[in-house]
LOLO-868164 format. One record per residue: residue number from 1; x, y, z of N, C-alpha, C in turn. Coordinates in nm, 4 decimals. Layout:
NUTOR num     n.xx     n.yy     n.zz    ca.xx    ca.yy    ca.zz     c.xx     c.yy     c.zz
NUTOR NUM        X        Y        Z        X        Y        Z        X        Y        Z
...
***
This chain:
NUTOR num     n.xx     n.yy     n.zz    ca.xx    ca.yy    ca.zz     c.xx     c.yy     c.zz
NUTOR   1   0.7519  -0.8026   0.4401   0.6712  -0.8273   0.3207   0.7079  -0.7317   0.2079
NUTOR   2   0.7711  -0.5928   0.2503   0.8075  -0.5399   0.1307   0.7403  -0.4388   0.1098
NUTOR   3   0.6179  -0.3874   0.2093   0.4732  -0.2929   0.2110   0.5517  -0.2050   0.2392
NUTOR   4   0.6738  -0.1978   0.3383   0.6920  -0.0754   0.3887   0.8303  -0.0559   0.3178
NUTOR   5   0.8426  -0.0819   0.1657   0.9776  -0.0213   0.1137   0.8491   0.0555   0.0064
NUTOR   6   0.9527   0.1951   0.0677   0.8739   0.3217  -0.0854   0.7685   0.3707   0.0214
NUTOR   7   0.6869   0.3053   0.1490   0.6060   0.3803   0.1567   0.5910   0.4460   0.3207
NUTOR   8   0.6049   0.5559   0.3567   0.6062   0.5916   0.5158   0.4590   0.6065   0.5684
NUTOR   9   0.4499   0.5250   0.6939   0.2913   0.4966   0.7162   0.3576   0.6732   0.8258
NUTOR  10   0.4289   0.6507   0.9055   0.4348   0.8211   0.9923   0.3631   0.9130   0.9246
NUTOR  11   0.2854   0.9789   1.0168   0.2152   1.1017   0.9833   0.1009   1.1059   0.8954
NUTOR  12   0.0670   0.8954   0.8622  -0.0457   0.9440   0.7646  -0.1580   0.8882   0.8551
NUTOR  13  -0.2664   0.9165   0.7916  -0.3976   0.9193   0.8618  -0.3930   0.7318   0.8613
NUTOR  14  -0.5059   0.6612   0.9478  -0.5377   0.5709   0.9216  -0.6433   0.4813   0.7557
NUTOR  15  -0.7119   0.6394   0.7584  -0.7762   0.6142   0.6007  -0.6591   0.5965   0.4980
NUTOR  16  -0.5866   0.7001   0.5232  -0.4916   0.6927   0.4211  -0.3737   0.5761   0.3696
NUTOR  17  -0.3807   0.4888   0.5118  -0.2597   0.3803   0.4811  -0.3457   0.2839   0.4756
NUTOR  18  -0.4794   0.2703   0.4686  -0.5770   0.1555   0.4146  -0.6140   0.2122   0.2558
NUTOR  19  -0.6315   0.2768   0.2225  -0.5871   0.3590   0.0609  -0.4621   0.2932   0.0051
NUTOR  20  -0.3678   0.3138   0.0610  -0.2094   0.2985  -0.0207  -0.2310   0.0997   0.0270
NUTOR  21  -0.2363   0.0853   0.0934  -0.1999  -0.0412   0.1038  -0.2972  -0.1627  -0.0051
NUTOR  22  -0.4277  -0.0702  -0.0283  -0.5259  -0.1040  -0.0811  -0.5192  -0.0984  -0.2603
NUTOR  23  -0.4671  -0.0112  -0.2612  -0.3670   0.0279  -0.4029  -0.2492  -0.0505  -0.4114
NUTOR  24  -0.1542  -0.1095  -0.3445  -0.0728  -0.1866  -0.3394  -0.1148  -0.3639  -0.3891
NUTOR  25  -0.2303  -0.3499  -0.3205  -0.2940  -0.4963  -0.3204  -0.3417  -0.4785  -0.4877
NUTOR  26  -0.3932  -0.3688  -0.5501  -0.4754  -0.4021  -0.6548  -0.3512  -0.3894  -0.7947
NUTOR  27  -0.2223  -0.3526  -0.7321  -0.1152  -0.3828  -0.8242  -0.0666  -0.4818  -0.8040
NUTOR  28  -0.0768  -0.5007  -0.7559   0.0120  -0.6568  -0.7167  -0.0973  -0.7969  -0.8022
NUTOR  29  -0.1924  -0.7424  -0.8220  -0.2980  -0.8550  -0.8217  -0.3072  -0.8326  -0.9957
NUTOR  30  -0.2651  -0.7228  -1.0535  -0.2868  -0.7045  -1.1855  -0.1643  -0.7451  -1.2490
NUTOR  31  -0.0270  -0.7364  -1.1554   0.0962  -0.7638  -1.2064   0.0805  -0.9076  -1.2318
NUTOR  32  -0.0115  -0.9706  -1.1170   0.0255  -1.1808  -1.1336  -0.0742  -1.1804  -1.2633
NUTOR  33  -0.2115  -1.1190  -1.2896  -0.2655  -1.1446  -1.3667  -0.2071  -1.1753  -1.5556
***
């Protein structure tokens, strides 16, 4: 899908890669807008 270019889930917390992925989603959603 492309989630995991730019971003290393290793070593991060579980909060933290529901954060980034969550931030991913709300760019992605402003870019189609």
């Amino acid at each position: 899908m492309g989630v995991e270019r730019g971003i290393r889930l290793e070593g991060l917390t579980e909060p933290q890669i529901l954060k980034a992925l969550e931030d991913l989603v709300k760019a992605g959603a402003s870019l189609k807008a």
